[in-house]
RODO-2510 file (C-alpha; in nm, 4 decimals, decimal comma):
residues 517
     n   res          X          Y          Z
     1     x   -10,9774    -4,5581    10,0136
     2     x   -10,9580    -4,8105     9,7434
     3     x   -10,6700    -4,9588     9,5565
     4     x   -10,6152    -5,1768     9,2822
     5     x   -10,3511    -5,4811     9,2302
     6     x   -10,2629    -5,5670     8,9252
     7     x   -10,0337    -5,8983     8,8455
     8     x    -9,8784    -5,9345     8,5014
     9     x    -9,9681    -6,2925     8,3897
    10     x    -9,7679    -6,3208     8,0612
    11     x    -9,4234    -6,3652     7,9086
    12     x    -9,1233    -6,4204     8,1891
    13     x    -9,3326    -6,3438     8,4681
    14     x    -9,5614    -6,6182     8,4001
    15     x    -9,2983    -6,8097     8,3202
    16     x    -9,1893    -6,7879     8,6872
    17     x    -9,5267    -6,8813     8,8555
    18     x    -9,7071    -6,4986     8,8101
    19     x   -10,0261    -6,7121     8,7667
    20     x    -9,9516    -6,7901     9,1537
    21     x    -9,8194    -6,4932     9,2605
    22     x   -10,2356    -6,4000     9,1489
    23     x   -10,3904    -6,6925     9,3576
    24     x   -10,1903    -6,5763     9,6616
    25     x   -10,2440    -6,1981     9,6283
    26     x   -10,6106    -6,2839     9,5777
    27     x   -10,6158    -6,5309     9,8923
    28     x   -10,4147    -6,2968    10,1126
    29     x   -10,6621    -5,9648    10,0206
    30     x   -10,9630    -5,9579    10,2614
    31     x   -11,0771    -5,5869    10,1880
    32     x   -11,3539    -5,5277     9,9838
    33     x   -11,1951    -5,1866     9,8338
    34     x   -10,9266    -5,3706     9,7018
    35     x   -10,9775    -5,5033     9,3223
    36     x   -10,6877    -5,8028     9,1891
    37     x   -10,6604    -5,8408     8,8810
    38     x   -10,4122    -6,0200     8,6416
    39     x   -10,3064    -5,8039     8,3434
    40     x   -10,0492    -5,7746     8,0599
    41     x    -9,6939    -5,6949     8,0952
    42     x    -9,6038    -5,4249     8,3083
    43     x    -9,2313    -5,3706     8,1381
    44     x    -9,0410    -5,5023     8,4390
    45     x    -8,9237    -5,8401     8,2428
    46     x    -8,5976    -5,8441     8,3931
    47     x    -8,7502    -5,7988     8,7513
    48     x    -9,0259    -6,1265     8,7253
    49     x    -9,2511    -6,1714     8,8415
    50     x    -9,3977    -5,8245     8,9121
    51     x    -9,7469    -5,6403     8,9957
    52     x    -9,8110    -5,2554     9,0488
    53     x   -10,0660    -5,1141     9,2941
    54     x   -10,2666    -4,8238     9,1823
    55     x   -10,3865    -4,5943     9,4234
    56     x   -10,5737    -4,2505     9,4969
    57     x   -10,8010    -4,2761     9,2013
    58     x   -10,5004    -4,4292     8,9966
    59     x   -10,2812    -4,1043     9,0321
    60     x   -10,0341    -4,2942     9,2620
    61     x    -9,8457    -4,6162     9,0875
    62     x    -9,5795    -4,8385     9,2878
    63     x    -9,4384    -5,1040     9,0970
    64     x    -9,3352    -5,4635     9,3103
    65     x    -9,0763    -5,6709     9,1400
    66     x    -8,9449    -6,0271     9,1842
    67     x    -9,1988    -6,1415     9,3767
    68     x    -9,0213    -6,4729     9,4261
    69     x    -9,1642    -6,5665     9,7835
    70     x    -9,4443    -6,5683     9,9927
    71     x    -9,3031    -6,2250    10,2365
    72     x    -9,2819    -6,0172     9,8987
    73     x    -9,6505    -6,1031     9,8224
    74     x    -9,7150    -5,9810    10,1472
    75     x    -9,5315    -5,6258    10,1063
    76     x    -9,7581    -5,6210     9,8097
    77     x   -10,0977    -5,6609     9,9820
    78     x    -9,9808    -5,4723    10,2709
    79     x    -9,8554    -5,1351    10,1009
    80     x   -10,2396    -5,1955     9,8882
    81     x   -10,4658    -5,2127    10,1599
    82     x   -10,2593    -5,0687    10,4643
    83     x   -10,3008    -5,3816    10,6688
    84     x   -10,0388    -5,6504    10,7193
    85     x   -10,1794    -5,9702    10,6438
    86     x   -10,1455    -6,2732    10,8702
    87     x   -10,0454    -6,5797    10,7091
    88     x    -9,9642    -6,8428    10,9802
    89     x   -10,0258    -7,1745    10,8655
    90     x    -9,7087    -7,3642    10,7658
    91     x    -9,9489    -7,6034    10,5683
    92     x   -10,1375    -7,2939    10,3851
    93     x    -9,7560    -7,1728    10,3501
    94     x    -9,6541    -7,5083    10,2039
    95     x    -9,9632    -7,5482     9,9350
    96     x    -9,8966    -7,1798     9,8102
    97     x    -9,5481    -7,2372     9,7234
    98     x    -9,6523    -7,5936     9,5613
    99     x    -9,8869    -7,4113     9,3386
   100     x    -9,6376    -7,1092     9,2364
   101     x    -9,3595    -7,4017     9,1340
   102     x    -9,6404    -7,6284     8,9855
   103     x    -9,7760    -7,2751     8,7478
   104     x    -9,4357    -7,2111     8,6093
   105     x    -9,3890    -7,5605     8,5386
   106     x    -9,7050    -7,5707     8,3770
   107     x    -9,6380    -7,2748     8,1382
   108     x    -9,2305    -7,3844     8,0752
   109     x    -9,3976    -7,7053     7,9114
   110     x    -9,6657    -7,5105     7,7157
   111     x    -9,3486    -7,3119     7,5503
   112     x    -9,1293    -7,6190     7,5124
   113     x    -8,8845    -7,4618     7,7856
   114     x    -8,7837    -7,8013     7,9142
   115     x    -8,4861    -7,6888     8,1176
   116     x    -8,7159    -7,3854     8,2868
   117     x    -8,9775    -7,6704     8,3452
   118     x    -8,7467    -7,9223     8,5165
   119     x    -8,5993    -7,5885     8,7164
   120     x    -9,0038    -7,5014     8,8411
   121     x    -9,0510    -7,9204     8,9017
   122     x    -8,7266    -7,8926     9,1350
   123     x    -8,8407    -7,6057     9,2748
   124     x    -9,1799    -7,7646     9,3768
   125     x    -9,0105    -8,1165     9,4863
   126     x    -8,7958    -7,8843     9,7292
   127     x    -9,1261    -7,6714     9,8590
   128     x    -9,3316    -7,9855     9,9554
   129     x    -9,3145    -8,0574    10,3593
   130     x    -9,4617    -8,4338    10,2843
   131     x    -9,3182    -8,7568    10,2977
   132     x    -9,1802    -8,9779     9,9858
   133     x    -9,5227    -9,1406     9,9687
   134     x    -9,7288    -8,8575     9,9521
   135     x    -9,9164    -8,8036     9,5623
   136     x    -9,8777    -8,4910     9,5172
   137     x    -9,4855    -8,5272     9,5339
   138     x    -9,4773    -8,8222     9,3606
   139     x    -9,6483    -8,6910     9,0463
   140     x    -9,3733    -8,3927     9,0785
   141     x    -9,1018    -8,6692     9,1143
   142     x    -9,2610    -8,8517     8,7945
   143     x    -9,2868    -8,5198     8,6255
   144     x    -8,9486    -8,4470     8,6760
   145     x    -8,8523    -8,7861     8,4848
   146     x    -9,0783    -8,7326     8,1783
   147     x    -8,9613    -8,3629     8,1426
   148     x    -8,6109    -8,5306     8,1140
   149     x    -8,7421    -8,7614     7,8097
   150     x    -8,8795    -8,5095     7,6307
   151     x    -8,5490    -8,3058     7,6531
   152     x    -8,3935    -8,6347     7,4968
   153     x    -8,2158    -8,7203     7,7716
   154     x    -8,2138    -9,0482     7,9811
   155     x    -8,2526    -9,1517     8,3825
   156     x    -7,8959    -9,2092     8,3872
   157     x    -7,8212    -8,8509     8,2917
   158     x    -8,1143    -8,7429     8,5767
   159     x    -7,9622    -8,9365     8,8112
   160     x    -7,6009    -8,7361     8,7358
   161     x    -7,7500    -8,3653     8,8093
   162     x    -7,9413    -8,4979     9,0956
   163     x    -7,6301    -8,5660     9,2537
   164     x    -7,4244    -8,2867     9,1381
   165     x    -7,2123    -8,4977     8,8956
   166     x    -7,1396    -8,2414     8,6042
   167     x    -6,9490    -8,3517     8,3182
   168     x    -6,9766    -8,2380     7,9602
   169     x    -7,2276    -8,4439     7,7395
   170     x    -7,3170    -8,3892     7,3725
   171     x    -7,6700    -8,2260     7,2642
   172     x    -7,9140    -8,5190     7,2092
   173     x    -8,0342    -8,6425     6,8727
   174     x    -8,3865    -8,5607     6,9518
   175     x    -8,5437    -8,3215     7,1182
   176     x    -8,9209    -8,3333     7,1622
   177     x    -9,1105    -8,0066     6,9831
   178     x    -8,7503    -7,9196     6,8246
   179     x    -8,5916    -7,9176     6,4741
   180     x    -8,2217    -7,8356     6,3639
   181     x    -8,1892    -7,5619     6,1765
   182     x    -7,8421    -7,4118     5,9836
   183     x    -7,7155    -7,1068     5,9562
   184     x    -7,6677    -7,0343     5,6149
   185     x    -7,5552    -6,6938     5,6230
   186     x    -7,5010    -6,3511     5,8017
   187     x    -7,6018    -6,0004     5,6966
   188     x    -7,4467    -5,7458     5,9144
   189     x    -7,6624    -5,4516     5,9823
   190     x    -7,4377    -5,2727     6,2475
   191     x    -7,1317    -5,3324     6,4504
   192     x    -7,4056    -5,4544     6,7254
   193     x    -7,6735    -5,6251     6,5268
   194     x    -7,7183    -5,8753     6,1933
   195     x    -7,9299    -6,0795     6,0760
   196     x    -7,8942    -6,4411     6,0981
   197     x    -8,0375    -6,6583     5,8390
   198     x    -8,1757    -6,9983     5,9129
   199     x    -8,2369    -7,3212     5,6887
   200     x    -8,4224    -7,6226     5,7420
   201     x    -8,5090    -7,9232     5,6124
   202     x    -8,6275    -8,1223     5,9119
   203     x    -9,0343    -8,1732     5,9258
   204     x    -9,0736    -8,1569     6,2701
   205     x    -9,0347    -7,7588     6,2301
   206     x    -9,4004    -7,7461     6,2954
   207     x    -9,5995    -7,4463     6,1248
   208     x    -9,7207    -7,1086     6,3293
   209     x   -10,0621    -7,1541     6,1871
   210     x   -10,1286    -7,5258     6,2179
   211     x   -10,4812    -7,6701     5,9621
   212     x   -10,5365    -7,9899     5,8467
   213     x   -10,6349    -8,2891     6,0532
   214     x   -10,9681    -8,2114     6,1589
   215     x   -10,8806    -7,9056     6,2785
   216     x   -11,0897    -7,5388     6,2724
   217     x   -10,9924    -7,2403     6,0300
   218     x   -10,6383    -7,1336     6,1965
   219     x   -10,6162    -6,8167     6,4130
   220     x   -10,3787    -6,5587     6,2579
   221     x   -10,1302    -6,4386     6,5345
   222     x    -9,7996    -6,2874     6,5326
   223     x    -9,5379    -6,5753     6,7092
   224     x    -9,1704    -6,6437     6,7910
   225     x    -8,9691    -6,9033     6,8271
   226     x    -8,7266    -7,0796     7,1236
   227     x    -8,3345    -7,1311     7,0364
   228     x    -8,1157    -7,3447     7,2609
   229     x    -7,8132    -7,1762     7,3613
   230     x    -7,5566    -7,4973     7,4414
   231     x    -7,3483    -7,3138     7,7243
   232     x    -7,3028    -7,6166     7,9704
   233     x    -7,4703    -7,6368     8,2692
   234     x    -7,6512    -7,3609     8,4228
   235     x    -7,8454    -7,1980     8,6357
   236     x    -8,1535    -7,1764     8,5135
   237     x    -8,2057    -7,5779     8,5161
   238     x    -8,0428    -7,8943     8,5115
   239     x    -7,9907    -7,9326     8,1169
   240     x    -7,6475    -7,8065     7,9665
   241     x    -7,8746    -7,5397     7,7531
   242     x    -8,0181    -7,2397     7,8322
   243     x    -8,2963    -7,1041     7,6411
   244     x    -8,4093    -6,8021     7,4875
   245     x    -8,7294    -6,6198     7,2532
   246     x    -8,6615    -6,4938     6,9188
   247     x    -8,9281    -6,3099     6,7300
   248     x    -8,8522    -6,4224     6,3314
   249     x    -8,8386    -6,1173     6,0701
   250     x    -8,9286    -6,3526     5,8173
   251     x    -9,2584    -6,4850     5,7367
   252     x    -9,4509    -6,7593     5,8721
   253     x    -9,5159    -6,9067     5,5141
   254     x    -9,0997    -6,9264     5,4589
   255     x    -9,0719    -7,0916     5,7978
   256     x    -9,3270    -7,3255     5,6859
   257     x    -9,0564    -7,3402     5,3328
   258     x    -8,7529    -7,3823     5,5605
   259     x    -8,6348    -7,0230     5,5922
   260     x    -8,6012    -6,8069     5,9233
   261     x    -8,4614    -6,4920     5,9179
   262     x    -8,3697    -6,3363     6,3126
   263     x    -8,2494    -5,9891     6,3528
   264     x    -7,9852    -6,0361     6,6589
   265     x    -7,8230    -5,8568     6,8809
   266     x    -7,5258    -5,9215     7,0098
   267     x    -7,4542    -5,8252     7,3576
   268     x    -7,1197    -5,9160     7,5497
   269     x    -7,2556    -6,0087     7,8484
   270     x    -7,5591    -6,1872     7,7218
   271     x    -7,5071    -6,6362     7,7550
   272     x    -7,7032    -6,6728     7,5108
   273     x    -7,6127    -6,3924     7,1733
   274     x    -7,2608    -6,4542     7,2769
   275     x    -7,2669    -6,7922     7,2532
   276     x    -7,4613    -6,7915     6,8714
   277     x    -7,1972    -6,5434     6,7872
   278     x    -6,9119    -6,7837     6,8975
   279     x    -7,0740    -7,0757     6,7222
   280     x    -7,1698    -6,9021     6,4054
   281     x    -6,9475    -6,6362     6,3202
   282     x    -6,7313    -6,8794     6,1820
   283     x    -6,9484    -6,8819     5,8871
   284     x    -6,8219    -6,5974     5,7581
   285     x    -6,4998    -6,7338     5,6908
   286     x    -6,3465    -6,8067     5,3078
   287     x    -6,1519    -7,0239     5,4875
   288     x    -6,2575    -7,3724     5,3390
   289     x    -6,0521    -7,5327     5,6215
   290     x    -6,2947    -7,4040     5,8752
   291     x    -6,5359    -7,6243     5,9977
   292     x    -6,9615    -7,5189     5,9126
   293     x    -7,0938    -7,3814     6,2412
   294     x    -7,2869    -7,6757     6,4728
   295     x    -7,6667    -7,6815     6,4201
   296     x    -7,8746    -7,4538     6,6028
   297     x    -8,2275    -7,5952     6,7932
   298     x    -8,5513    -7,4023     6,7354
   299     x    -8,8704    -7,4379     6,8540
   300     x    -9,2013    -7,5350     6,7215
   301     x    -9,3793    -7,1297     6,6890
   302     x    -9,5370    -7,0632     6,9474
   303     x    -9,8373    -6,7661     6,9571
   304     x    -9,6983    -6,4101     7,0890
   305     x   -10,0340    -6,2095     7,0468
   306     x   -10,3636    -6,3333     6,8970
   307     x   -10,5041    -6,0898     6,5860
   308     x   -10,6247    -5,8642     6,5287
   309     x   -10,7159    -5,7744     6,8695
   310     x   -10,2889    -5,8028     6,9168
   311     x   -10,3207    -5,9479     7,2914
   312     x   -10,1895    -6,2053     7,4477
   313     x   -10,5278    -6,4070     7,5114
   314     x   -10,6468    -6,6149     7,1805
   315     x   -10,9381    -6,3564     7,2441
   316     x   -11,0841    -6,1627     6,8927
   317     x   -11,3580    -5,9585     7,0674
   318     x   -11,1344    -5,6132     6,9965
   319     x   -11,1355    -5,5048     6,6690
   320     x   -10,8809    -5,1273     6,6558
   321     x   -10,9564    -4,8276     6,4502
   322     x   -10,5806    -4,8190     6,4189
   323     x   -10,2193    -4,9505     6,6176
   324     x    -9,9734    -4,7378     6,7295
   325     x    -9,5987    -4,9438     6,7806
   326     x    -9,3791    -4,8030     7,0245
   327     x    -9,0558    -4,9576     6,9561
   328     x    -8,7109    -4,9524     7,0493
   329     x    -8,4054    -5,1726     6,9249
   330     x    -8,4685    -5,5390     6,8202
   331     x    -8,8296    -5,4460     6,9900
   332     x    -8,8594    -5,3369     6,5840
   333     x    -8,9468    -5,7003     6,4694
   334     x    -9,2502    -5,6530     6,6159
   335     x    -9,3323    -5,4173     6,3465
   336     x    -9,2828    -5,7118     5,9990
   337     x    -9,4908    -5,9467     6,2403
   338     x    -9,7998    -5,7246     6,2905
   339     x    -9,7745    -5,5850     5,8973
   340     x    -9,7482    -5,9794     5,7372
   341     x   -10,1528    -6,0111     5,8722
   342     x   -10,1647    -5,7068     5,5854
   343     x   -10,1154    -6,0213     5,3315
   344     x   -10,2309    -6,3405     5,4688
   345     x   -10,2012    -6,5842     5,1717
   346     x    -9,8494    -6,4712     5,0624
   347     x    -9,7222    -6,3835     5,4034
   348     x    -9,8796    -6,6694     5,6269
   349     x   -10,0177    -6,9388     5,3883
   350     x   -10,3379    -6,9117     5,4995
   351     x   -10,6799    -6,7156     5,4150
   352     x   -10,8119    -6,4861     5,7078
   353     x   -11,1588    -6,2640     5,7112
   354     x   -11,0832    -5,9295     5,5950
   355     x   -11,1647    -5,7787     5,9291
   356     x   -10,8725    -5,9664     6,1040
   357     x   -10,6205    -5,8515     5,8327
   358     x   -10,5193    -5,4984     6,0194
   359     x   -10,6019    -5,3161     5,7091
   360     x   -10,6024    -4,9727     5,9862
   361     x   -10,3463    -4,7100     6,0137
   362     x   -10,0312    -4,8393     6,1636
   363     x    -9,8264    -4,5430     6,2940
   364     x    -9,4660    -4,6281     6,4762
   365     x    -9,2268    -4,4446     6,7233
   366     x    -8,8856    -4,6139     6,6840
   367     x    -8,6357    -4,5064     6,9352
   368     x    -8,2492    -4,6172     6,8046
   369     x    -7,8666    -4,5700     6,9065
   370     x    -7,7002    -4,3520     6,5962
   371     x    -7,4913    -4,6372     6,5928
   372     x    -7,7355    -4,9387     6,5588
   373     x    -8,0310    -4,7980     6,3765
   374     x    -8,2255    -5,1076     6,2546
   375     x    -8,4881    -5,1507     5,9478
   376     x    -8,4417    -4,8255     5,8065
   377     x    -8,5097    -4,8952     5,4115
   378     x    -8,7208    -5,1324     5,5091
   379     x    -8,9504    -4,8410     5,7419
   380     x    -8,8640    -4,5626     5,4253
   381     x    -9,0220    -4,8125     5,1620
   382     x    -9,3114    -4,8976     5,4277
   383     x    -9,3686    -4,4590     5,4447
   384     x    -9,3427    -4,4531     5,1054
   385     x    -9,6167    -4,6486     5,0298
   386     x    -9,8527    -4,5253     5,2340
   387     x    -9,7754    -4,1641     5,1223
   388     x    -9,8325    -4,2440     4,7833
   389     x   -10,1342    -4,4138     4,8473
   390     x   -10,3050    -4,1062     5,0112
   391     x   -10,1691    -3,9071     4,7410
   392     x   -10,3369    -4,1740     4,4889
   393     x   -10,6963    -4,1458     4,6672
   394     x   -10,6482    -3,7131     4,6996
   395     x   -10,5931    -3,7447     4,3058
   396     x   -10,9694    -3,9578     4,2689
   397     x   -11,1367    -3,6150     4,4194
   398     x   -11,3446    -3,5904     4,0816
   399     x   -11,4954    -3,9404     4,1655
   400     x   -11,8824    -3,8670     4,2940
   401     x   -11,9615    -3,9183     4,6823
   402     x   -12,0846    -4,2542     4,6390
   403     x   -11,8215    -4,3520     4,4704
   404     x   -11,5977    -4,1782     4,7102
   405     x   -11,7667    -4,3797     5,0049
   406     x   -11,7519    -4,6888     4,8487
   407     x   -11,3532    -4,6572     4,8546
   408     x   -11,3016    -4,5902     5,1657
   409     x   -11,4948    -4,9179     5,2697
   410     x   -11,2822    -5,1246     4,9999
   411     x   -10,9484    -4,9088     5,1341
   412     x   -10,6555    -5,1408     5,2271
   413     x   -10,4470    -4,9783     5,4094
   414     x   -10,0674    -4,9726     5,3110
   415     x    -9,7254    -4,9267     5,4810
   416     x    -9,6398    -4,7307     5,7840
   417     x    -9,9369    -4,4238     5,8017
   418     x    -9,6790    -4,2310     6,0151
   419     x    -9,2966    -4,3131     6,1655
   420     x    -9,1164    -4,0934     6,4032
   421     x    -8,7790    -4,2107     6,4412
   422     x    -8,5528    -4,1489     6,7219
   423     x    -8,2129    -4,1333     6,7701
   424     x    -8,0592    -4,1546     7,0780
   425     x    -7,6400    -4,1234     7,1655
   426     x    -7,4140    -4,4229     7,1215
   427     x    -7,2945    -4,6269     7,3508
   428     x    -6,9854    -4,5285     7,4918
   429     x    -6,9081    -4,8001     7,7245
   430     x    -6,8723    -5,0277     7,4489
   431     x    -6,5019    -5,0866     7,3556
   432     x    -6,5265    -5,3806     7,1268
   433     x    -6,8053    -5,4556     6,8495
   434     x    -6,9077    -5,7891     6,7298
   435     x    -6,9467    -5,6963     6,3807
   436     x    -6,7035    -5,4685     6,1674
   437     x    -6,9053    -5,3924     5,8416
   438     x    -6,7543    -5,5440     5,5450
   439     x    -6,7298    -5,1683     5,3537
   440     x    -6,5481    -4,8819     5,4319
   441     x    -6,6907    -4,7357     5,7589
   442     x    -6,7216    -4,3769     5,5998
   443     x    -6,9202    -4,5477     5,3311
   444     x    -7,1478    -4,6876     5,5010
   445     x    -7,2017    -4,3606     5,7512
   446     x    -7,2861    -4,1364     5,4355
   447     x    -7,5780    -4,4016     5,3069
   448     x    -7,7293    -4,4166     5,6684
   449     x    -7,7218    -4,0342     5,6469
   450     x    -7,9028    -4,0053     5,3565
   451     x    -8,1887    -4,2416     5,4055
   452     x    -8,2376    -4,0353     5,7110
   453     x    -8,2929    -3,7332     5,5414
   454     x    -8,5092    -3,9347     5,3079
   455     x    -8,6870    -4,0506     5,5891
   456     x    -8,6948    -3,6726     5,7295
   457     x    -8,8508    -3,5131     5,4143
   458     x    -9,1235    -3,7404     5,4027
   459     x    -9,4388    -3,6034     5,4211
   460     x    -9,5560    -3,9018     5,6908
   461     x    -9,1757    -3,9382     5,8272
   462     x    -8,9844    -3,7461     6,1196
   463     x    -8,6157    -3,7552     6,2968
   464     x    -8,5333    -3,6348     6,6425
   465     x    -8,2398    -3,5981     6,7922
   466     x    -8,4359    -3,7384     7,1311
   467     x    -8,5332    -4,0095     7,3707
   468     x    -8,8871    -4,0996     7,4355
   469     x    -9,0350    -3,8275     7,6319
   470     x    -9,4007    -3,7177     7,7212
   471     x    -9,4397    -3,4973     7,4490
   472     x    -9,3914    -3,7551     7,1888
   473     x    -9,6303    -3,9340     7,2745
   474     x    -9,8914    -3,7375     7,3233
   475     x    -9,8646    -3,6089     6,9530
   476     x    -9,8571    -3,9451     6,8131
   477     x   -10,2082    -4,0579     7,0456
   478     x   -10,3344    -3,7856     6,8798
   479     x   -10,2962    -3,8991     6,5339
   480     x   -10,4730    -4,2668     6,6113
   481     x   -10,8250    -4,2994     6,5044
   482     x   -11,0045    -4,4430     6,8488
   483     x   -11,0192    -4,7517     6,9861
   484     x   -10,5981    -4,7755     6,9244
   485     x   -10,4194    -5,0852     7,0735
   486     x   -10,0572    -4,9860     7,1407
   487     x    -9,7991    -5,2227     7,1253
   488     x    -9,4656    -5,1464     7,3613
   489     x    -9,1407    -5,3604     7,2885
   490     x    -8,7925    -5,3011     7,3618
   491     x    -8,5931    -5,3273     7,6656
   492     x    -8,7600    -5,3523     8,0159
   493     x    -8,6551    -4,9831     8,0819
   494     x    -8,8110    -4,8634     7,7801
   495     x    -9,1263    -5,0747     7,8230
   496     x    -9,1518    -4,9320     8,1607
   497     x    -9,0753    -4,5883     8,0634
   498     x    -9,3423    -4,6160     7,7375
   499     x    -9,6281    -4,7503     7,9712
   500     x    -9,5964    -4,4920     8,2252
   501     x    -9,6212    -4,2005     7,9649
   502     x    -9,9214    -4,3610     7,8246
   503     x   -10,0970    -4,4038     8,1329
   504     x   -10,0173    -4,0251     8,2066
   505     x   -10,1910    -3,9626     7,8729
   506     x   -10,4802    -4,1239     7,9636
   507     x   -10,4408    -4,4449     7,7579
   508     x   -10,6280    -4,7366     7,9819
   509     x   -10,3848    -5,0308     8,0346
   510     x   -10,6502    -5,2618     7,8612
   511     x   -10,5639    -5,1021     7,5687
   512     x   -10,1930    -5,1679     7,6301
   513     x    -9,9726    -5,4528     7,5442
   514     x    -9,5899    -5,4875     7,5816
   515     x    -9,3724    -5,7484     7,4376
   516     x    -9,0361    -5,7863     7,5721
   517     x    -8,7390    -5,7884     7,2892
***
């Protein structure tokens, strides 16, 4: 009978050695019915690194999570090919765990996560069996110390954490691939969510679609950003940050201006949102006596997908008929991202062949609380112009065929082609809100209400009372012009929910990508 492995190889699973998890799956398999892959997310970011065995002629799926050691690998390989596989070396042992510390190091640097980095250096320090003179430590060791530079901090500092001596030290001045940004206001969507808005004047910014210096034409590609959370020492690292991915609503051209616009959400329990929400909500004082929030650290962009094919690889070999976005929450900021390609020279600041400017129908499934429904005038206004674009081209009927044809090669496409919204119940278990809305409550309820019957009576709009089920989705494949690339991103659940109803519907995961939000 033959199986299949496949071992996500992006986003937080690669960030904790997936690309190893893949080298040991792939060393530990010995039957020739049994095909390893890597592949893109699975939707289990909150359970890295992870893989999923298909079996029976893919009808049966098991899902592996936090495959953090060298026994879970096993489980893996065992439950794939029925055999337990014997793995006795200590040596073979010892080099496998070197190379799953040395891989998440490896990708921590390539996203400027300097505190994850030092964490996967530590990690692979602890794993090697050799002796202080031995290389291959002592590069780790020497690592270790230039990760610490580039964080701005100094030996003396290293030499604190080492040995467990935790006091409180200030943020450095620099911070290598960082710039200071300041919040220079808030607009507050829901009691949950707002969005916070950036400025910057430092140079060091970087750009999302670096030219100039000898370089090619840049590749477009949709990108986020790293913020610094200062919460003291943690966990996840030596460094008294922690630090965290924010996709930017706002353009790559205005980053490149100074300007970053982030649609948050606050969460309770989150380090990270409740510590901006600490440090920044202050800003909405009138209170001249209260101090400006502290500066907030950003990284250089960094790539999220490559376009148009919308993967994760720099790879432009797939060209789609059309996109379908299956969203949920904050996962919606995937949807400004994808649609700035639509405008290259205004949007990103640079000129991109026609063919990579996604001018294909874009449909979306957004899936919201009642209480924290996000983008909604922005998504009506998006509907709206695509309707009245098809109504524009049904009024040119009189137009001869050649004509006709002609058009349709020139067509840009505009706008959302088709949104189904979703609403889904409150939260209940939440007791207190972040954000109280400025106007009066009832207001505010009875404008929501009516943009969602606006959104409801458009021709190419729809509201359910619903959560993402089977049916759904079906309907909306069946609206995509073929080949579609679907784009999942929301919370893990929903990711993992999403992919699973897509795979039932006989999407191929190749044609699948998920984004965690």
């Amino acid at each position: 009978m033959s199986s299949e492995i496949y071992v996500c190889q992006v986003g937080t699973c690669r960030r904790n050695g997936s690309e190893a998890v893949l080298l040991e799956i792939e060393e530990l398999v010995t039957d020739e019915n049994c095909k390893v892959e890597g592949s893109g997310c699975l939707g289990l970011c909150n359970r890295a690194p992870n893989a999923v065995v298909l079996k029976e002629g893919r009808r049966e799926e098991k899902a592996f999570t936090r495959l953090n050691s060298l026994e879970k690998t096993i489980e893996v390989v065992k439950h794939a090919t029925g055999k337990v596989p014997i793995l006795s070396d200590p040596e073979v042992q010892s080099r496998l765990k070197g190379v799953r510390a040395l891989r998440a190091r490896e990708n921590a640097m390539s996203l400027y996560r300097w505190n994850g980095a030092l964490k996967a250096t530590q990690d692979q320090i602890n794993s090697h069996s050799g002796g202080n003179n031995n290389r291959t430590l002592q590069n780790a060791i020497n690592a270790y110390r230039s990760i610490f530079t580039m964080a701005g901090f100094n030996e003396e500092l290293m030499e604190n954490n080492n040995n467990n001596h935790r006091v409180h030290i200030n943020m450095p001045s620099k911070i290598e691939k960082y710039s200071q940004w300041k919040l220079q206001k808030i607009t507050v969507i829901s009691k949950h969510t707002a969005i916070f808005h950036f400025v910057s004047n430092d140079r060091k910014r970087g750009t999302p679609h670096p030219r100039g210096g000898g370089r090619g034409p840049p590749t477009p590609k949709t990108w986020h950003t790293t913020m610094l959370a200062e919460v003291g020492f943690n966990e996840e690292g030596p460094l008294p940050w922690i630090e965290r991915d924010y996709t930017p609503i706002s353009s790559a051209k205005e980053w490149e201006q100074g300007k970053c616009d982030i649609l948050i959400k606050i969460y309770n329990d989150g380090a990270a949102t409740s510590w901006l929400h600490k440090h920044t909500i202050m800003n909405q004082s009138n209170d001249e006596a209260t101090p400006p929030p502290p500066s907030v650290w950003f990284s250089q962009p960094v790539q999220t997908l490559s376009v148009p094919g919308l993967v994760h690889s720099e790879s432009n070999t797939f060209f789609p008929a059309s996109v379908l976005l299956v969203l949920a929450g904050t996962g919606v900021v995937a949807l400004p991202q994808i649609l700035h390609h639509r405008d290259p020279i205004r949007k990103l600041g640079i000129s991109s062949p026609r063919r990579n400017q996604l001018h294909v129908p874009i449909n979306v499934i957004l899936s919201c609380r009642k209480d924290d429904i996000l983008m909604l005038p922005e998504i009506i206004t998006l509907c709206q112009e695509s309707s009245n674009q098809s109504s524009n081209n049904n009024n040119n009927t009189g137009a001869n065929t050649n004509n006709n044809n002609n058009n349709r090669r020139r067509k840009q496409e505009k706008g959302i082609k088709h949104c189904t919204l979703l609403l889904t119940e409150k939260n209940k278990e939440i007791e207190k809100y972040p954000f109280t809305p400025s106007e009066d409550i009832s207001s505010k309820k009875s404008e929501e209400d009516n943009m969602i019957n606006i959104l409801n009576n458009l021709p190419n709009g729809q509201v359910l009372e619903s959560r993402l089920e089977q049916q759904i989705v079906t309907e909306s494949l069946s609206r995509m012009p073929q080949p579609c690339r679907i784009v999942v991103s929301g919370p893990s659940g929903f990711n993992a929910a999403a992919r699973g109803m897509l795979i039932a519907a006989g999407v191929s995961h190749d044609n699948i990508t998920i984004l965690e939000a």
